[in-house]
VEXZAZA-324368 format. One record per residue (C-alpha): residue in one letter; x, y, z. Coordinates in steps of 0.1 Angstrom, whole numbers, plus 5000, padded with zeros to 4 digits. Example, Ala and Ser with C-alpha at 12.3 -4.5 7.8 and 13.67 -1.06 7.14 Angstrom:
<nodes>
a512349555078/s513749895071/
</nodes>
This chain:
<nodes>
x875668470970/x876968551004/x874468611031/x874768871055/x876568781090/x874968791124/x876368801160/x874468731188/x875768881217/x875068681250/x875968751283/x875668491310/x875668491344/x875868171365/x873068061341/x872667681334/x870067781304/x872567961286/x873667571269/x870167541256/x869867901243/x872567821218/x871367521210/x868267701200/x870068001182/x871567731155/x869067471157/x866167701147/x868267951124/x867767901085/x871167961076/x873067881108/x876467891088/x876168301090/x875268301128/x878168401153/x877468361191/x880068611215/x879168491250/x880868621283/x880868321308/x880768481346/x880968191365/x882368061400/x884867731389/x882867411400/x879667541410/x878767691379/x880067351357/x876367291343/x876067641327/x878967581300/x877967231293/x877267281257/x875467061236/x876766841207/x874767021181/x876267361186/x879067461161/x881767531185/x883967731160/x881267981156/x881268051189/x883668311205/x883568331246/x885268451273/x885268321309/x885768541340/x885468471378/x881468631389/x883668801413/x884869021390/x881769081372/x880469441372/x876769351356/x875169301324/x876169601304/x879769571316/x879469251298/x877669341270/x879969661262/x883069361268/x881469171242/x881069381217/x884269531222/x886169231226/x884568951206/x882269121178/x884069031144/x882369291123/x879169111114/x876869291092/x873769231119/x874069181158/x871369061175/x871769111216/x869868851239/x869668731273/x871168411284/x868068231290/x865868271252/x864668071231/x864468121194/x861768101165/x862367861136/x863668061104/x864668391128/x867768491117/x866268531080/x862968701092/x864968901116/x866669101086/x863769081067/x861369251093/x864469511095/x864369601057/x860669621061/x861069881082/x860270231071/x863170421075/x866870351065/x868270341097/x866370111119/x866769931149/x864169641162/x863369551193/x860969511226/x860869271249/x860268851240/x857568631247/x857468461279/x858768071278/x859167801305/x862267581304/x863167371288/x860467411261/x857167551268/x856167821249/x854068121255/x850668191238/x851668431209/x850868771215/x853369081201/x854769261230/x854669651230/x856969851255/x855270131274/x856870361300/x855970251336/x857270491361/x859970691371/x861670501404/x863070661431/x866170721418/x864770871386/x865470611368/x862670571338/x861170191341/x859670031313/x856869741309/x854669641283/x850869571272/x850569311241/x848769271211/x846068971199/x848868791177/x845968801148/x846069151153/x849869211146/x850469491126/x851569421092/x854669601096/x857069681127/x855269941145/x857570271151/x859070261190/x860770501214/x862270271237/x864369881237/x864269601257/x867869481262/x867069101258/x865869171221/x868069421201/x868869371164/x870469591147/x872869701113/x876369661130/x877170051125/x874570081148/x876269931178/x879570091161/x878170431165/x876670371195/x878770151215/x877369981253/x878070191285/x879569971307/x879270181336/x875770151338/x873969841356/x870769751354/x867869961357/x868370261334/x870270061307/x867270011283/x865670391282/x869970521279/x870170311253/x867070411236/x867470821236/x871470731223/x870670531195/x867570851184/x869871091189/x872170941166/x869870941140/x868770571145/x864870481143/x863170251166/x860369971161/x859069741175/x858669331157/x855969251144/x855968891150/x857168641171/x861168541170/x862468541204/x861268451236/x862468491270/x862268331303/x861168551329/x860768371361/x863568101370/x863868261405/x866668031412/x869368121388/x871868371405/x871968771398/x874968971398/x873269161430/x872868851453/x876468791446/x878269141448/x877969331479/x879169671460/x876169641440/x874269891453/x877270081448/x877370041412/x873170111413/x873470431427/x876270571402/x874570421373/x871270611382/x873570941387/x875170881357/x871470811337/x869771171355/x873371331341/x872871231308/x868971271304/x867671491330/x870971701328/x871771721362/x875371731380/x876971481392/x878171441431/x879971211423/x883271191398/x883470871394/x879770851382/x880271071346/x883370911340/x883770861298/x880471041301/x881471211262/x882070851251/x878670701259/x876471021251/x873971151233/x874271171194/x873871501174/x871571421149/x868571461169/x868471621201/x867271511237/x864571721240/x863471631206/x863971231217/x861771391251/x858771531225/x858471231206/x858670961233/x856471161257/x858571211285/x860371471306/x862971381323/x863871671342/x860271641356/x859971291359/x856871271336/x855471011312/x852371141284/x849970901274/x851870781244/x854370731261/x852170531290/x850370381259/x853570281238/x851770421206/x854270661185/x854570821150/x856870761124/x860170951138/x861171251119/x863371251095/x866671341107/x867471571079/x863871711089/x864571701118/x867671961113/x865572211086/x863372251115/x865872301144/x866972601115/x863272771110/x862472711143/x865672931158/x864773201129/x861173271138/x861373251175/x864573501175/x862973731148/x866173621130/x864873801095/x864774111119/x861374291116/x858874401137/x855774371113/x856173981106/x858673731115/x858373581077/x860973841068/x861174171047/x859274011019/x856173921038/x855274271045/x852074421034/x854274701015/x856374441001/x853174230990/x850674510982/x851374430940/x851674080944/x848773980966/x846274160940/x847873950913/x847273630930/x844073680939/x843373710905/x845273420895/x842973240921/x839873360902/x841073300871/x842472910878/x838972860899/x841272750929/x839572700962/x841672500981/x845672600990/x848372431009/x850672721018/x853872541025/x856072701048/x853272941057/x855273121083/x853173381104/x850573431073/x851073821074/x850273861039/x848873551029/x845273601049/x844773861031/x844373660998/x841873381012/x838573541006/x837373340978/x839573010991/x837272791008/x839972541020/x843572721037/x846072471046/x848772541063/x852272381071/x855372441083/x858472241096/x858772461131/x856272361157/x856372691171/x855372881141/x852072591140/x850972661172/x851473001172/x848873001138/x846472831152/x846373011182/x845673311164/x843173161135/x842572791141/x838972891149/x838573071112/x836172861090/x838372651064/x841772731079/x843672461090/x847572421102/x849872091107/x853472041112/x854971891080/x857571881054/x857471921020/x860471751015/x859271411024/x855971401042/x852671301025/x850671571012/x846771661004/x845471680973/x844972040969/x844172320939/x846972460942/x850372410963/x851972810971/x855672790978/x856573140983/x860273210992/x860572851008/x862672660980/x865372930981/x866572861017/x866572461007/x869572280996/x869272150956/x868571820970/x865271870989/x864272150963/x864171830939/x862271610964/x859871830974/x858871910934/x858471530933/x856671520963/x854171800951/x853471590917/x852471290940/x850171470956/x847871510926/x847671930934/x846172060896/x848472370900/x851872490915/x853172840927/x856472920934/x858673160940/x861373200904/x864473430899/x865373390857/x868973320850/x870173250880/x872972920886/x870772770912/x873872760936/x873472520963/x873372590999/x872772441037/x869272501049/x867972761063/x870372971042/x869473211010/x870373220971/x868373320937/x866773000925/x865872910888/x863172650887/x863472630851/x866872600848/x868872260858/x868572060878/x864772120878/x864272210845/x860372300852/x858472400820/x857572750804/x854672880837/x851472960825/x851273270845/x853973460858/x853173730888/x855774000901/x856873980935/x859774210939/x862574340921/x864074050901/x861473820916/x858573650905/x856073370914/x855573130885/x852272930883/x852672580863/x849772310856/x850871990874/x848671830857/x850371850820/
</nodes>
């Protein structure tokens, strides 16, 4: 069998501890056959000697470098966006590091393995290592967690991090909003997709990098153990800033170029933005979604206490993520186009008048007292229906359609509101799960995912909207067409009662429990 391929790309400058690093990286990998080191040498000739003195032990055909005068250096992520671009082979994994780490033994196999273990297909580890002292010494084992600092002067987000009791390390990555450049692993389409800015410098690299990689769709987390660690305090080794007097130079565009890109502000200065398109956001997800779920605002220069407390949810899916970008434009537009409820024509109370009488008494009849309304919308009908439902649960995949339901009854006994998706997100064990006119702006696809998700949830009874003999045509969400739950591809059984709800419409009840 052959095993997946990883590159480690290292940048070194003027650093004698960049020899032992790769030591490390093959001594202590399990399979060091499938490692590939890229390493940019920025060096002054005769000063800098020690730095490239490599050990015996390292394979020197697996290692691919490049050696240019520290002159004409331009900082770390010039040199990481010049090794990617220049000496990255196409390895299935690259793993980015500093020039002065030290490695765990076994990492290279636990590395991928941590990444499959990952909930989400699309994941990228990282954070920041555990301390060592050269040459050997170890820091006590603790796992790392990034947290937002501050906002400096230059607006330019800073990032730190608290650690966890190594016995108390989390079984699985914990989900992240941010990186730490000296520890990066990712799928090599990641890095593909997303390639370094090398017009950034130094501060601002690690929270550009994060919001690029979640807006295109990639998810974040943080290890879970132990693989890397880093040396934080050799004072003495030389930084591209003591060298280069235009450094501050570089700084100051590289912060312009961060508040352009994040806190959407113009830039003064040309030269700052240029390639700008190149090394932007994604389109997957957007920034102020990447702002909602990492707790900042840029804009504003503010960090939330998750964000100050580096503890974050699973990310949204990204197909979620779009289905609620689509209900979230309809309701706050009034994009169905009636005053009486921004549900849509059939929500109405003289749309509903038949139909709510019917399932009340399909409520009675069942002996259902607890509902998850999915895609609940504004409830203009529905609360009309709850009087002998002890339980109401409602969810939608708009925020603002939530929040606007709980301001309005989120003090009613037995009525409760969340932000979900009944495509993919765990749901409660309920009587019965109502999913009127909801399936019929879904594509085929999710239609089929959320019927599977329902049976999981262990709800005794399902309600959904039906049209007979239709072709269940498929569509994008958030558009319309006739759907056929009983015809293929969902093939639902004969419904056990079957309740009129418009011309050519009809909500069928069927027993999940058969």
């Amino acid at each position: 069998m052959t095993l997946p391929r990883i590159f480690v790309s290292i940048a070194c400058y003027r650093d004698a501890e960049c020899p032992h690093t790769l030591a490390s990286l093959f001594s202590q990998a399990l399979h060091p056959e499938r490692v590939f080191a890229g390493v940019l040498w920025q060096l002054i000739p005769e000063e800098d000697d020690d730095c490239t003195e490599i050990p015996a032990s390292v394979p020197l055909a697996q290692v691919r470098e490049q050696r240019v005068h520290a002159n004409e250096s331009k900082g770390a992520c010039w040199a990481r966006h010049r090794i990617l671009a220049e000496l990255w082979k196409g390895e299935e994994f690259v793993l980015q590091i500093d020039s002065h780490t030290r490695f765990s033994p076994g990492w290279d196999e636990r590395f991928i393995d941590m990444l499959r273990a990952c909930p989400s297909p699309r994941a990228v580890l990282s954070s920041y290592p555990v301390p060592y002292t050269p040459p050997d010494l170890l820091g006590d084992p603790r796992i790392p967690i990034q947290v937002a600092k501050q906002f400096n002067d230059q607006g330019v987000l800073i990032l730190h991090s608290r650690v966890l009791p190594y016995e108390m390390r989390p079984p699985v990555p914990l989900p992240s909003a941010f990186v730490g450049a000296g520890c990066l692993f990712t799928p090599g389409e990641a890095l593909a997709e997303v390639p370094y800015d090398p017009r950034l410098y130094f501060h601002g690299e690690e929270i550009t990098m994060a919001a690029r990689l979640w807006t295109h769709g990639w998810d974040l987390f943080t290890p879970n153990d132990i693989l890397l660690y880093h040396d934080y305090r050799n004072a003495t080794r030389p930084r591209h800033w003591s060298d280069n007097r235009d450094w501050p130079t570089m700084s100051t565009r590289a912060a312009m170029r961060l508040r352009c890109l994040l806190a959407r502000e113009t830039a003064s200065d040309p030269v700052a933005v240029e390639e700008i398109e190149r090394y932007g956001l994604g389109t997957a997800r957007t920034l102020e979604e990447y702002e909602a779920y990492a707790d900042l605002d840029f804009r504003r220069r503010l960090i939330g206490l998750r964000a100050q407390d580096g503890r974050f949810p699973l990310a949204p899916d990204v197909a979620a993520q779009a289905r609620a970008r689509v209900f979230t434009d309809i309701f706050e537009n009034n994009g169905w186009g009636r005053a009486e409820t921004r549900s849509g024509p059939g929500s109405t109370l003289t749309a509903t008048t038949a139909m709510r009488q019917a399932l009340c008494e399909v409520f009675s009849e069942l002996g259902v007292r607890s509902v998850l309304d999915v895609g609940c919308g504004d409830l203009n009908w529905i609360e009309h229906c709850l009087d002998g439902v002890d339980l109401y649960l409602g969810i939608d995949v708009a925020p603002a359609i939530i929040a606007y339901n709980i301001e309005l009854y989120g003090r009613r006994k037995g009525m409760f509101f969340n932000v979900a998706d009944v495509v993919n997100d765990a749901l409660p064990r309920v009587d019965a799960v109502l999913c009127r006119h909801v399936f019929t702006h879904l594509p085929n696809r999710d239609v089929a995912a959320a019927l599977e998700n329902i049976r999981r949830s262990g709800a005794s009874y399902l309600i959904a909207t039906c049209h007979k003999g239709v072709s269940n045509t498929d569509i994008e969400p958030g558009k319309w067409r006739a759907l056929d739950l009983e015809a293929p591809p969902f093939q639902l059984p004969v419904p056990i009662r079957t309740i009129a709800d418009g011309k050519g419409v009809e909500l069928h009840v069927w027993d999940m429990r058969a």
